[in-house]
C-alpha positions as CSV (number, residue, x, y, z in Angstrom):
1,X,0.0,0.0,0.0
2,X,1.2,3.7,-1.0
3,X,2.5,5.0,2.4
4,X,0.3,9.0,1.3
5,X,-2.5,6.5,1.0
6,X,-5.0,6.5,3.7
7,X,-6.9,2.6,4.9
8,X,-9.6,1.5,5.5
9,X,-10.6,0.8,8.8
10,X,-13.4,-1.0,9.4
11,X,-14.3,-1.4,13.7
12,X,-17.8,-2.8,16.2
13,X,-19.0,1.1,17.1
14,X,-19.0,-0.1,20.9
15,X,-15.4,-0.5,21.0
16,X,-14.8,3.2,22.7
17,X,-12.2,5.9,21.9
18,X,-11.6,4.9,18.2
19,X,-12.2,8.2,16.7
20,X,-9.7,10.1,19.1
21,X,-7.0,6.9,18.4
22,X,-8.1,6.7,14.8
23,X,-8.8,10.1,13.9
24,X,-5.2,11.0,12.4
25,X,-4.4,6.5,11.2
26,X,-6.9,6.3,8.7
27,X,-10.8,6.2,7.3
28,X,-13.1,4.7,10.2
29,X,-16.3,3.3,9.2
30,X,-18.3,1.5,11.8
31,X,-20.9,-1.2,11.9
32,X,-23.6,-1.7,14.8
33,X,-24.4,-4.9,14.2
34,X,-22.9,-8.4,15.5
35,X,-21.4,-8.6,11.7
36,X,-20.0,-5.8,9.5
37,X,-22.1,-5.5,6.3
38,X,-20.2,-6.9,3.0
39,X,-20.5,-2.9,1.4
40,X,-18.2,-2.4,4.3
41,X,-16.2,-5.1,4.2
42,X,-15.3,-4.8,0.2
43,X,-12.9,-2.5,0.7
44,X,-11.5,-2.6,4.5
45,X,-7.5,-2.8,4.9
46,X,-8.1,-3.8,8.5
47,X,-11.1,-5.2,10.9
48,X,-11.1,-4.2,14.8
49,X,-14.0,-6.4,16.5
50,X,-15.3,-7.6,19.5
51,X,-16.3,-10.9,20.6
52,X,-19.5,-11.1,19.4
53,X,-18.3,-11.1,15.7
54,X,-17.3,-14.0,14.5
55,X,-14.2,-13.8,11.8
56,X,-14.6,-16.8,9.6
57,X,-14.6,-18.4,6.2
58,X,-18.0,-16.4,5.6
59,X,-16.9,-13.2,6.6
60,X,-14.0,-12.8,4.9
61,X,-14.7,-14.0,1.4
62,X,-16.8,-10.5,1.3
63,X,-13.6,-8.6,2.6
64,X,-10.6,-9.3,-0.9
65,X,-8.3,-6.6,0.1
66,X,-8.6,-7.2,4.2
67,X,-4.9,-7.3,5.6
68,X,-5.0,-6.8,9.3
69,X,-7.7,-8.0,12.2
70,X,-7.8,-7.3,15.6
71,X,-10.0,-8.1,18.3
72,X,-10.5,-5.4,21.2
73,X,-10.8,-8.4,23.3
74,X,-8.7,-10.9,25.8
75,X,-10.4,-14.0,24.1
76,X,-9.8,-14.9,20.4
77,X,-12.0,-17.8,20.2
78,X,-14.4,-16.1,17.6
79,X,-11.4,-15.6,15.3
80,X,-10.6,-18.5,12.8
81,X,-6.5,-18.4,12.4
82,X,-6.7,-20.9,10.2
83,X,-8.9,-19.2,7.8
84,X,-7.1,-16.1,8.1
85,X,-3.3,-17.6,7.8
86,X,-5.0,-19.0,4.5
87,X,-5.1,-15.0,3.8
88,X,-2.2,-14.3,4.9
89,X,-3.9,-12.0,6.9
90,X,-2.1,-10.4,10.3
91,X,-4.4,-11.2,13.6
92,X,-3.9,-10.1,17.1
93,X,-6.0,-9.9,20.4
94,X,-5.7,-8.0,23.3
95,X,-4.1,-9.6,26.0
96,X,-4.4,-8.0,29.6
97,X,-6.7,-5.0,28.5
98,X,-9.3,-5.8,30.7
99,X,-7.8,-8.2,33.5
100,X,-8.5,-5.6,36.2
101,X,-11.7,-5.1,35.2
102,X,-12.1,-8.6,35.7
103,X,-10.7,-9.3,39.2
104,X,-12.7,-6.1,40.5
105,X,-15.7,-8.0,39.0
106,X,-14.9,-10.9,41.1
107,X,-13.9,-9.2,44.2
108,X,-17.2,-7.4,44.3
109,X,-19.1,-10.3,43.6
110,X,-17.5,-12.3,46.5
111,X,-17.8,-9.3,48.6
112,X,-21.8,-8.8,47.9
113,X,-22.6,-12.8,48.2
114,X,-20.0,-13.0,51.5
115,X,-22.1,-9.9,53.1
116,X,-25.3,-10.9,52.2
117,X,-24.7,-14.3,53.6
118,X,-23.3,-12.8,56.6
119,X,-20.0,-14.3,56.2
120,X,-17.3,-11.3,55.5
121,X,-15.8,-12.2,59.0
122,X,-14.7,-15.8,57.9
123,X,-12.2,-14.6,54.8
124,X,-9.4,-15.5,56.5
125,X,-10.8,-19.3,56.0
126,X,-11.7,-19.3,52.6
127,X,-9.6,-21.6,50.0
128,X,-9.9,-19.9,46.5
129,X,-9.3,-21.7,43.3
130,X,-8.5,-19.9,41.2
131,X,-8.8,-22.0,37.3
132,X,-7.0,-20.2,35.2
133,X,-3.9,-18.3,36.2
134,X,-3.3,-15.8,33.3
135,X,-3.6,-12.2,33.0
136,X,-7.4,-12.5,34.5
137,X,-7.1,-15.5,36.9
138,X,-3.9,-13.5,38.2
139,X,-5.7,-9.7,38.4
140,X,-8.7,-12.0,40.6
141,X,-6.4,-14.3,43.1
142,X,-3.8,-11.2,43.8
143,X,-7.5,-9.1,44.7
144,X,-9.0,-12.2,47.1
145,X,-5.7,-13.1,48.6
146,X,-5.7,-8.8,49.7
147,X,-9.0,-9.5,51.2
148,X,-6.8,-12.6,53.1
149,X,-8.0,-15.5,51.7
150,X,-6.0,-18.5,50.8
151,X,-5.5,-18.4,47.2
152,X,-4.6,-21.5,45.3
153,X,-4.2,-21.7,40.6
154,X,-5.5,-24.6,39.2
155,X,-3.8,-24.7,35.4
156,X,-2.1,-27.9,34.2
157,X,-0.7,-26.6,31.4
158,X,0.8,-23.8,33.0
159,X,2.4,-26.6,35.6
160,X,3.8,-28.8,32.8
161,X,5.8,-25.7,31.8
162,X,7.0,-24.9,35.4
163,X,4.6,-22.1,36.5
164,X,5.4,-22.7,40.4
165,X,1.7,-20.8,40.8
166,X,0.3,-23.5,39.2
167,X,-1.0,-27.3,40.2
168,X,-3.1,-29.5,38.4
169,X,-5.0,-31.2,41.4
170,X,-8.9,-30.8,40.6
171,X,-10.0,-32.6,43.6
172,X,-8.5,-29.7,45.2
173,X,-10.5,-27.1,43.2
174,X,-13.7,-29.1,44.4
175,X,-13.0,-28.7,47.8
176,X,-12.2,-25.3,47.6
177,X,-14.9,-22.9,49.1
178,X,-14.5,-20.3,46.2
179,X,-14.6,-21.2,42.5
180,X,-13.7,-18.6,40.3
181,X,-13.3,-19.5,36.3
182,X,-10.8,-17.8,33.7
183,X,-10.0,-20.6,31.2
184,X,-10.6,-19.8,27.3
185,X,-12.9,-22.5,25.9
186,X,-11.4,-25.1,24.0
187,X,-12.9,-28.6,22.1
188,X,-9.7,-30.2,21.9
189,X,-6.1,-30.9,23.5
190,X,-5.2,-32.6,27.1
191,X,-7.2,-30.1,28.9
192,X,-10.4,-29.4,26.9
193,X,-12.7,-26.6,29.0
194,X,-16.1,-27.0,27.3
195,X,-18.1,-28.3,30.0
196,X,-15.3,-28.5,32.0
197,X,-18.2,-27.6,34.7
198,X,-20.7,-30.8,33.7
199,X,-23.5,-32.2,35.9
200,X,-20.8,-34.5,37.6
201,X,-18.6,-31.5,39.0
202,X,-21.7,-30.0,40.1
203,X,-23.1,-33.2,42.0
204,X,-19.9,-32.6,44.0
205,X,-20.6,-29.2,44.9
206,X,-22.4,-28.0,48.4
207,X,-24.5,-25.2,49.1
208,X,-21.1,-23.6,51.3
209,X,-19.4,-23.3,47.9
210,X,-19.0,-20.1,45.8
211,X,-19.1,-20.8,41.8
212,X,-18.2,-17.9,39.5
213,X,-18.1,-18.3,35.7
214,X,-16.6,-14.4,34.2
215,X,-14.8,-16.4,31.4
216,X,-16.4,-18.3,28.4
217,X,-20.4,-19.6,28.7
218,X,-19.5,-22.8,27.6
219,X,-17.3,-23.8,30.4
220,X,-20.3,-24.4,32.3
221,X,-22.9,-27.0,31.3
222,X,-26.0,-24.6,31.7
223,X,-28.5,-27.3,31.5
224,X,-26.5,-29.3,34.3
225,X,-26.4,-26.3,36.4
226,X,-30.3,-26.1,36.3
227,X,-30.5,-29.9,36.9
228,X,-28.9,-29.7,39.8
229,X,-30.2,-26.5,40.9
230,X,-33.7,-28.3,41.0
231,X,-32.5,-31.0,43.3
232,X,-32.0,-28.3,45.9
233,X,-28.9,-27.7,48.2
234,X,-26.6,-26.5,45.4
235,X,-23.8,-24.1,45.7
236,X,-23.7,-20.2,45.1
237,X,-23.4,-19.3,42.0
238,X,-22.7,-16.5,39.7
239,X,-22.5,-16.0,35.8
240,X,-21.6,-13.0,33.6
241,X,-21.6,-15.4,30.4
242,X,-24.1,-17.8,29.5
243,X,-24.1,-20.7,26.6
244,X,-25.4,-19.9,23.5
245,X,-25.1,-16.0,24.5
246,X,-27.4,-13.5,23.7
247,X,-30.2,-16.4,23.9
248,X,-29.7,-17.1,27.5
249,X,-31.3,-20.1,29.4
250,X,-33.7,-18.1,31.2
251,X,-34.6,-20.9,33.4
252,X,-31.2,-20.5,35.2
253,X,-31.9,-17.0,36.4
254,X,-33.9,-17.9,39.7
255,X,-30.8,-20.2,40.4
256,X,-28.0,-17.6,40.3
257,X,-27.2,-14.8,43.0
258,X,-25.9,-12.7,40.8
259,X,-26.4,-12.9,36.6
260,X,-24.7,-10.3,34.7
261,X,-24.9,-10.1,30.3
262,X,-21.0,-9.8,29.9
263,X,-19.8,-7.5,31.0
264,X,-17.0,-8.2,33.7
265,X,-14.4,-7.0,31.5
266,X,-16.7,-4.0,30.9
267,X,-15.2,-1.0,32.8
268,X,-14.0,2.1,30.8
269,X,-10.9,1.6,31.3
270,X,-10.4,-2.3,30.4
271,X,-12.6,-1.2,27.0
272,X,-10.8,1.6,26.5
273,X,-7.5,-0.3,26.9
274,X,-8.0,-3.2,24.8
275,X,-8.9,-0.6,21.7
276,X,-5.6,1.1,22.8
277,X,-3.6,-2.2,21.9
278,X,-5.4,-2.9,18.8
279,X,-4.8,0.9,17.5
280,X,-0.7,0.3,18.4
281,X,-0.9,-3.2,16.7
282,X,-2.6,-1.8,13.6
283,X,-0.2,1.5,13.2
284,X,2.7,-1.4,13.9
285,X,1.2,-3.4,11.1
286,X,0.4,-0.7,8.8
287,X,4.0,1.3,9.7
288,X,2.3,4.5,11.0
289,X,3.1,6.7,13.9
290,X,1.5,6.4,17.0
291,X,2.2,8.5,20.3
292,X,-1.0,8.1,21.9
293,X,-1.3,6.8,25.8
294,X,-4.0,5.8,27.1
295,X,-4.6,8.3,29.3
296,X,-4.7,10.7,26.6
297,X,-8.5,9.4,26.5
298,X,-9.6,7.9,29.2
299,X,-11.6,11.2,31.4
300,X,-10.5,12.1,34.7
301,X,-12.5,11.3,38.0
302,X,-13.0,13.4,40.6
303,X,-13.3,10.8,43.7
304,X,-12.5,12.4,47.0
305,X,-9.2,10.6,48.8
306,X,-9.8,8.4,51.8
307,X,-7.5,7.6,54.9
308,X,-7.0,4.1,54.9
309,X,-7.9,4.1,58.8
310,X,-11.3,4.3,57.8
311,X,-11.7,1.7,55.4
312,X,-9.4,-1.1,57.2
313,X,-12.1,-3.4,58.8
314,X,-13.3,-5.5,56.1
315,X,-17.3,-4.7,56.2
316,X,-16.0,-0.9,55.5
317,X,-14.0,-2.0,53.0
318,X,-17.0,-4.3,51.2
319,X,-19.3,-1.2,51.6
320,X,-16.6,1.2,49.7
321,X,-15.9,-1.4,46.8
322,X,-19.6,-2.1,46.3
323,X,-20.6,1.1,46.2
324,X,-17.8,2.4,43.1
325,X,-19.0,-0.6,41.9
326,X,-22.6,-1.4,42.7
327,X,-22.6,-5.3,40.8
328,X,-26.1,-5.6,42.0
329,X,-27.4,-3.6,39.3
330,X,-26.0,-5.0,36.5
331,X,-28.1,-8.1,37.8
332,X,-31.2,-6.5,38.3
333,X,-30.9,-4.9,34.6
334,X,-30.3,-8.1,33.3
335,X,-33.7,-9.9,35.0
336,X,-35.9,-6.8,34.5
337,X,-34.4,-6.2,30.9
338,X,-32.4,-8.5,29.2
339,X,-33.9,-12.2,29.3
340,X,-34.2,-11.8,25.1
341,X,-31.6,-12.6,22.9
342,X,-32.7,-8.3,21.8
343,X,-32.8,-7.6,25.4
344,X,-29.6,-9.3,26.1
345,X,-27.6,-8.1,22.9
346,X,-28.9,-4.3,24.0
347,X,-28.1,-4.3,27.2
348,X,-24.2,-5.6,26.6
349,X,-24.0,-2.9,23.7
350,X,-25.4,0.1,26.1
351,X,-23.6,-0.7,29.0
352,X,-23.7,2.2,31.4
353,X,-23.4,4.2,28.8
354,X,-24.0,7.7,30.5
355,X,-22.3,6.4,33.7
356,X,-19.6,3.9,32.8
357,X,-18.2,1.7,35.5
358,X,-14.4,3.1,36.5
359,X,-12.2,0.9,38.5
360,X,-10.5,1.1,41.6
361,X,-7.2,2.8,40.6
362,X,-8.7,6.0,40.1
363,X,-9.5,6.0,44.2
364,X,-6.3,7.5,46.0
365,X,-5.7,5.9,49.3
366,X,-3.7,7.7,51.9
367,X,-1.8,5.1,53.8
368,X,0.3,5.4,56.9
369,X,2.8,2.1,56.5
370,X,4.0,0.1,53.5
371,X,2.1,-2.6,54.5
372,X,-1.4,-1.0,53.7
373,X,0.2,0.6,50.9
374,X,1.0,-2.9,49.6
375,X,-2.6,-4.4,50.5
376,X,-4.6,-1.5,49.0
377,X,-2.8,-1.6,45.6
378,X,-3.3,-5.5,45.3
379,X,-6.9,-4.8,45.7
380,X,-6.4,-2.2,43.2
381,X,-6.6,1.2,44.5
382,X,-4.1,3.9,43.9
383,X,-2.3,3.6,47.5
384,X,0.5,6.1,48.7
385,X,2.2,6.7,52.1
386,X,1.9,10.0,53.7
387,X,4.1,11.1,56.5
């Protein structure tokens, strides 16, 4: 391509901050529905997505002179490398971009079941497997071992390869009191993850247990999980993804304490950060400039700074956390809103759109040793010592 030349750029309208990172890269056309339209697609140099589309055989025989695709995403699963190494087409994700977001999902979903069941005071007793240790299993265990709980990575490929984290003892997950899933879903290999949850795992499960799915629907058996909720005495459970997403099993919502439509990795800044990778991949790709940081466009927040004396006992601490991030109502917008596959699709696309969720870092901490310092930044705030 002629350098004076301008591309194509073809990118999902809800991945945020594109026309501020794109604005001086190239011509930005985007498309609002879960596939871009072929008119579009004819004459793109490069695709930016988000999971919902699926890159495939399909897609890109309407896309000739596509060279570059990049998902705005941690998982890759809707992307078909093989079809587009057939292309010789460049691919990336975004790894990491919205790890945080995830762990602070977790943390305040463990925090709002743990208060509601009247149980904050026993975190020093939970056992926490964590399956999954990359960038999001990390971001969640370094958060629940802050709160003090005793965090253990179940990932046997990361053990084969000496990850010292890592163990590949599943009895030991199923004993643990806190489930919490960050596995891509895979059909095939020594460690498949569809269904890795089936009605078996399940049967082994007590109503003491925790059980958080915030990585791939599939991971879960959802039909298993309302099988065995109907036998009563079940464990805990909440979802953010679903099988077959946006048609959701709506018989599985009585069943879960909290049900969200995907959107874990959903705060400003993990959205905002994965289309910050896939603007630096594509000026790599493409050999253009780019000098862009990401806090050129991510706004400023205006939260007042608290003393960490008064937010050291833990029900103080649950209260702050739950209240910069209120989880409850992404669940009750999902039952009242969002049991359609419309409903569902609309509310992932519009999330918090005039109020979107922030995380932690932006909430300065004043701390008076290094060990709060250290405790408050694991759970994610921006922690400093004062004199």
């Amino acid at each position: 391509m002629n350098r004076s030349q301008r591309i194509h750029i073809v990118a999902d309208q809800n991945i945020p901050a594109l026309p501020e990172l794109l604005g001086n890269v190239g011509n930005l056309s985007c498309y609002t529905d879960r596939t871009p339209p072929p008119e579009l697609l004819r004459t793109a140099d490069a695709l930016l997505v988000r999971s919902i589309t699926q890159v495939d055989e399909t897609l890109l025989q309407h896309a000739p002179q596509l060279k570059f695709v990049a998902t705005a995403t941690i998982g890759k699963e809707h992307l078909d490398s093989v079809a587009l190494a057939a292309r010789n087409i460049q691919w990336t994700n975004a790894p990491g971009c919205n790890a945080d977001s995830v762990g602070e999902y977790v943390l305040a979903a463990v925090l709002h079941v743990l208060r509601e069941q009247n149980r904050l005071n026993d975190v020093l007793d939970l056992d926490v497997a964590i399956v999954g240790a990359g960038h999001t299993g990390t971001a969640t265990g370094q958060r629940l071992a802050a709160l003090g709980m005793n965090v253990h990575y179940y990932d046997p490929p990361l053990a084969e390869q000496g990850d010292t984290r890592a163990h590949a003892h599943w009895q030991r997950v199923l004993t643990s009191d806190i489930i919490s899933l960050h596995v891509p879903l895979t059909h095939d290999g020594l460690y498949p993850t569809h269904h890795l949850i089936d009605i078996e795992t399940l049967q082994s499960l007590h109503p003491g247990q925790l059980l958080i799915n915030a990585c791939r629907g599939a991971v879960v058996d959802n039909q298993a999980v309302v099988r065995r909720c109907e036998q009563g005495e079940c464990p805990t459970l909440v979802f953010d993804v679903f099988e077959h997403e946006p048609a959701i099993d709506a018989a599985m919502l009585p069943h879960l304490a909290i049900a969200t439509p995907h959107i874990a990795g959903h705060s400003l800044e993990g959205k905002v950060g994965g289309a910050h990778q896939v603007t630096t991949a594509l000026c790599k790709h493409f050999g253009i400039a780019f000098e862009m940081s990401l806090s050129d466009v991510l706004p400023s927040v205006d939260w007042r700074t608290l003393g960490a004396v008064s937010i050291q006992r833990l029900p103080d601490l649950a209260e702050l956390i739950l209240s910069l991030y209120p989880i409850i109502e992404d669940d009750r917008r999902l039952r009242v809103d969002s049991v359609t596959a419309a409903g569902f699709d609309h509310l992932r696309k519009n999330y918090r759109k005039d109020n979107p969720r922030r995380q932690l870092n932006n909430q300065r901490i004043a701390c008076h040793n290094a060990a709060q310092v250290i405790r408050f930044r694991q759970l994610g705030f921006n922690a400093y010592q004062v004199c």
